[in-house]
N, C-alpha and C positions, 0 to 999 in steps of 0.2 A: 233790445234783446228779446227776442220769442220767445214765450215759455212752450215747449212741444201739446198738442193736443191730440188726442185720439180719437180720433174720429168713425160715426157708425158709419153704415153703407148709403143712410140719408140724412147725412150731413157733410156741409164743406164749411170750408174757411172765407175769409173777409180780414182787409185792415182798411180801417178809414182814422182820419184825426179826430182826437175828442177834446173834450174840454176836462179839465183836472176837477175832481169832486172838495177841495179846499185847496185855495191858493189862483192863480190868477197864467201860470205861465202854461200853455198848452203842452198837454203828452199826446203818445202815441199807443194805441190799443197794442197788447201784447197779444194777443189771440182772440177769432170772431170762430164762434158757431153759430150755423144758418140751419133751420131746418124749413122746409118744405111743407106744409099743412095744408088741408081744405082748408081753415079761414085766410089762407095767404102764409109768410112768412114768421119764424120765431127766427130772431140774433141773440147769440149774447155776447155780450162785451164785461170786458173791467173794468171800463168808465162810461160815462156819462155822453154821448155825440154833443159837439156845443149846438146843432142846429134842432135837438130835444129838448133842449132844457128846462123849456116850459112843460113840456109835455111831464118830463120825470114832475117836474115841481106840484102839478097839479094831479096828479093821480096818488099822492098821500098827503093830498090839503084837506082830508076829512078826518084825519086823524091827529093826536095830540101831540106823538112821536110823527111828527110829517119828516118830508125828502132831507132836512138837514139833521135830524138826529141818525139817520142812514148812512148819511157821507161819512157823521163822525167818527160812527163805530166801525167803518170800511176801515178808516184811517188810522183808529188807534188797537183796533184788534185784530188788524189783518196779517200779525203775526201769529193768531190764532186760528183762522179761518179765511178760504179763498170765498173771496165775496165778487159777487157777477152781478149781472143785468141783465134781465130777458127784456128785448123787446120785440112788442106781440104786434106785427104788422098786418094790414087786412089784403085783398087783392087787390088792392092800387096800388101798394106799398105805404103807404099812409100808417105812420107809427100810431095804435091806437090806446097805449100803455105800456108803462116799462117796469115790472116786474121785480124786486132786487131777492138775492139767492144768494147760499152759501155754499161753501164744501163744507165737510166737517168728518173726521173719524169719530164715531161716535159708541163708546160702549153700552152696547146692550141690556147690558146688568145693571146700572146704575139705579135703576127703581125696584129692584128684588131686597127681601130684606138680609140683614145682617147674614146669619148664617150659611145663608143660599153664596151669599156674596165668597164669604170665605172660605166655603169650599171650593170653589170656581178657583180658587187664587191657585191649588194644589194642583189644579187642572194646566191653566193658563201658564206652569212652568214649563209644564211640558211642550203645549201647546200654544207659544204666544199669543196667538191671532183669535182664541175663541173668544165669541160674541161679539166681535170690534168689525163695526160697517164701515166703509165708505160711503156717506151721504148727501146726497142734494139736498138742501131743506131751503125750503122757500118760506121769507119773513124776512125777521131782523135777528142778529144774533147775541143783542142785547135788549130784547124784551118780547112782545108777543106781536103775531104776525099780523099782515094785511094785506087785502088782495087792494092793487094799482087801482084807482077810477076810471074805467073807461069815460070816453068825454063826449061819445055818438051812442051808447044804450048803458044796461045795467051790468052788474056783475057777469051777469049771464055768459057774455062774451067772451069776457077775461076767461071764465073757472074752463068754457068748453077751450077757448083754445091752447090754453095749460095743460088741460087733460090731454089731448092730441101729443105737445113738443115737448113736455118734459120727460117722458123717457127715451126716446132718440137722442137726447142732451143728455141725461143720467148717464148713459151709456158712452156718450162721449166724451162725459168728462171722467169715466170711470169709477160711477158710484154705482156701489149693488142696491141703491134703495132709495126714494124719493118720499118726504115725508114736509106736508103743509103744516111749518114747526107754531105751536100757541096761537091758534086762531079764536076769537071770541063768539063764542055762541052766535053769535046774532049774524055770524059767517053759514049758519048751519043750512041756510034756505039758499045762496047763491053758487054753495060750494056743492050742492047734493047731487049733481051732476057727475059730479068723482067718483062716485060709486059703481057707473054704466063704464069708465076707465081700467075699474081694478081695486079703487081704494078701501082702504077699512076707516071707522072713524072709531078711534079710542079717546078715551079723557087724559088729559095731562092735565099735572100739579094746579092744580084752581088759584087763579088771585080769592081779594077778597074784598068788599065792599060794605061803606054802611050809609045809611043816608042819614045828613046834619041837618035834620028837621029840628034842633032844640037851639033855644036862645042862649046854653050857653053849657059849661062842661056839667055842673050841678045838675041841672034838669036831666042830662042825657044818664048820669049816677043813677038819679032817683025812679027816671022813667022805664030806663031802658035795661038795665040790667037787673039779674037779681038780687036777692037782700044778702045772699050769703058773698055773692062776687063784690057786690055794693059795701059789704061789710072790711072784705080781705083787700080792696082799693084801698079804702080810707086807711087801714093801718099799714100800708106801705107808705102812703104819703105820707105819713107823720113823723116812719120812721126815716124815710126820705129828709125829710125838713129837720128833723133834729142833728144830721148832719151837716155836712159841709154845704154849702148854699151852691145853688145850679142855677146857673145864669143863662138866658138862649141867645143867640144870635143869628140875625137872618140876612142872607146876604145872596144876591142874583149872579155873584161871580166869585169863585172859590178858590182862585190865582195867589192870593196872598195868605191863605191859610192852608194848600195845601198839602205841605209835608206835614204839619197836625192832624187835616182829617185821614190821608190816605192810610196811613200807619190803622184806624181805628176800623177803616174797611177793610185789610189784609186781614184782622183779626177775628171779625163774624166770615171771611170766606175760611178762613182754619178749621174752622167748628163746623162750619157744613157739611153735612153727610153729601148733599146732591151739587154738585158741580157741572156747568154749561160754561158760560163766559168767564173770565177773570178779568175784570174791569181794571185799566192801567191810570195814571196820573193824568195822561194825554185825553184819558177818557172825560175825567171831570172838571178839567180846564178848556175843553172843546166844548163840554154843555153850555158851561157859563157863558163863553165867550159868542157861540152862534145862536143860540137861543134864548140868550137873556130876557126877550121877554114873553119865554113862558116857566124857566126853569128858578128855583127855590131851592136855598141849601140852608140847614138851619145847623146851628152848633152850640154844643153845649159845653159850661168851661165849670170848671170846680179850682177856685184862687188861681182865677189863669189860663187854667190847663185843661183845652179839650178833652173833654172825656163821652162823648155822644156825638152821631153825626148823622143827616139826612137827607139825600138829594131829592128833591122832588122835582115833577112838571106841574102848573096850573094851565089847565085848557078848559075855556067853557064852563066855566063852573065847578070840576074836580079837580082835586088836587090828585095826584099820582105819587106815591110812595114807592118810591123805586128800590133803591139803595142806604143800609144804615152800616154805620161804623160805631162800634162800644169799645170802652179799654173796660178789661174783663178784668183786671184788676180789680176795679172800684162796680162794676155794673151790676152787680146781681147785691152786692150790700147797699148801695144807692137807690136800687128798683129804680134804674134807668131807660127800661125799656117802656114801662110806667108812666115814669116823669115825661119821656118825650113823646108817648102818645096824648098825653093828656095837651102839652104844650102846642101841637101840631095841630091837633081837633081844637082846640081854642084859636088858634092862631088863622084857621082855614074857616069857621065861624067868622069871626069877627072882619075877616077879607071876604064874605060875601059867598063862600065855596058850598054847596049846595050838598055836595059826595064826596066820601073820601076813598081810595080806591089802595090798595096796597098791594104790591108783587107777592107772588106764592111762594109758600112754606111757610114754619111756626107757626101752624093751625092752633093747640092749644091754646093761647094767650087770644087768637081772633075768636075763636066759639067762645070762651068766658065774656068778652066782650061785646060779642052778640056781634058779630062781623055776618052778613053775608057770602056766601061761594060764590065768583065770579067763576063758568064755566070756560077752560081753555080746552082746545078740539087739538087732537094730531090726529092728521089723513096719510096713511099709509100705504104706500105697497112697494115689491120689490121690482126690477127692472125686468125680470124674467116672467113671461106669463106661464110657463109651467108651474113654476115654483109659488107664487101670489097667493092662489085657492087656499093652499097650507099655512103661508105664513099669515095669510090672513085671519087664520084661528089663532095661532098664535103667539102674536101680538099681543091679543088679550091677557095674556100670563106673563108679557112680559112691562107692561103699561104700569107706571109708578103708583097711582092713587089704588090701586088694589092692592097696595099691604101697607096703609096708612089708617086704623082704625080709628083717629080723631077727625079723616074728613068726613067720614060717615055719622057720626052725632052732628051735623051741621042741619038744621031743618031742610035747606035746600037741598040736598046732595044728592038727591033724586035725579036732578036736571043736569051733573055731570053728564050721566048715559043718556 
């Protein structure tokens, strides 16, 4: 079956076979856009061409999340989000990277603070549809973005011929807005080409990072933090330990534990103000299973009974804090968000992990602990070039980390902008 596409005045359609992104039996592409470029051709597809495969495999083998944490979250969240593939061909036709994108309805308000918010609500009765885009966001839709390897020169390639086909594609898939979603700083030199396109660059939500220079958690106590933080640790952990005892366990595939942790995930997505994905079952039985040997999931039980939970990746040396699950029950009497950072940062020590890298938000507890900001970039603009110049200003007012006044006590926070 077709899914109907709308198509601009340069773009056509395509179907060719592809290979399925999990599982072995061949599908058939639901819809191809082609668009026309000086550097040759952009397609996009909903799967994978089997005669690419290398090609997708190797243009995110530079990254921790490579082409199979891609497929997963195609697969378990694609009831959340229509996930595609650009692929960026040259003038020979020669596929020279494949691209992965999403759709997404995305509310605008999401990063304004409370009050702003709830007035919007009184609005939005009236008016459904206010601040809710249609968007193309190029990345992943479960963690931050990256631009494909070209495998014949540098970024360069990729960013100019992004810039050219992604709004002829916006437009035909009928998004009013294309946006390069959580790209890491170090995107900041190959993407600046976007600029000469239309784009704005705003700071999104920052991870955070610290580096495991110490022999072990005590040194990092006494070195690294200060005497008043170093003081209010210790008497958590005490009164941690005079309770019920927390036991870890670490385990590379989370198939037989997880209706225990999932339950403890659903519980920190309840309490989050800022919501993007909602991570399914399918999601953390697919890490285990295809990436076992980079992914880490730790748990923590009290007489038994999970009560902490952590998905990590180890790549090169860092570990990646992705996802944690608390029963809020017992977490905040336990200081179990405490307990399993302490057991996490020993445990990535003593495995040799050189960085520990964590997903953004709950900045408070990362500046006590002397975290670093990891700079995440959105590249914006909208499909209309009339409209761009404006929304280009903005933006600015409407970008989350400007009404969060703990990212700013961050010594780094400078290099957000």
């Amino acid at each position: 079956m077709h899914k109907q596409v709308y198509l601009s005045r340069d773009a056509t359609t395509l179907d060719f076979p592809v290979a399925p992104l999990v599982g072995d039996k061949p599908s058939q592409v639901e819809s191809i856009i082609a668009v026309e470029t000086k550097f040759g051709r952009a397609v996009v597809a909903n799967r994978i061409p089997a005669n690419e495969a290398e090609i997708w495999a190797h243009g995110l083998s530079h990254v921790a999340n490579d082409h199979r944490y891609y497929e997963l979250t195609h697969e378990s969240l694609n009831h959340q989000f229509e996930h595609y593939y650009l692929l960026l061909q040259d003038k020979s036709g020669a596929t020279r990277a494949i691209q992965p994108f999403l759709i997404v309805d995305q509310d605008l308000a999401t990063g304004l603070p409370g009050p702003i918010r709830s007035g919007l609500q009184a609005l939005r009765r009236r008016f459904p549809g206010t601040l809710y885009m249609r968007m193309l966001m190029v990345g992943c839709s479960a963690g931050e973005g990256h631009l494909a390897r070209d495998r014949k020169s540098d970024a360069g390639w990729v960013t100019r011929a992004l810039g050219e086909a992604l709004q002829p594609v916006a437009r035909a898939l009928r998004s009013g807005m294309i946006v390069f979603k959580d790209f890491p700083q170090s995107y900041r030199e190959p993407l600046a080409p976007l600029k000469k396109n239309g784009y704005a660059r705003v700071p999104s939500m920052p991870g955070s990072r610290l580096d495991l220079k110490f022999a072990n958690f005590e040194e990092y106590l006494a070195t690294r933090l200060s005497k008043k933080t170093r003081k209010n640790l210790r008497l958590k952990y005490r009164q941690a330990a005079a309770g019920p005892k927390t036991e870890m366990q670490v385990v590379s595939d989370v198939a037989p534990y997880i209706d225990e942790v999932f339950p403890l995930y659903q519980q920190v997505v309840r309490k989050s103000q800022y919501k993007f994905e909602e991570l399914t079952k399918s999601y953390f039985l697919n890490l285990g299973r295809t990436m076992q040997d980079r992914t880490v999931f730790f748990i923590w039980r009290q007489n038994g009974k999970a009560v902490a939970f952590s998905s990590c990746v180890v790549h090169e040396g860092v570990l990646r804090d992705h996802y944690i699950g608390l029963d809020y029950a017992v977490a905040l009497e336990a200081h179990l968000y405490f307990v399993t950072w302490r057991d996490i940062f020993t445990w990535a020590v003593e495995n040799g992990c050189h960085s520990y890298y964590s997903a953004p938000l709950n900045y408070e507890p990362k500046y006590h602990l002397r975290h670093d900001l990891v700079p995440l970039d959105l590249y914006v603009r909208t499909v209309n070039d009339w409209l761009n110049p404006f929304f280009g200003r903005v933006i600015r007012y409407l970008e989350p980390t400007r009404y969060d006044p703990m990212i700013r006590r961050f010594a780094n926070a400078h290099e957000l902008w």
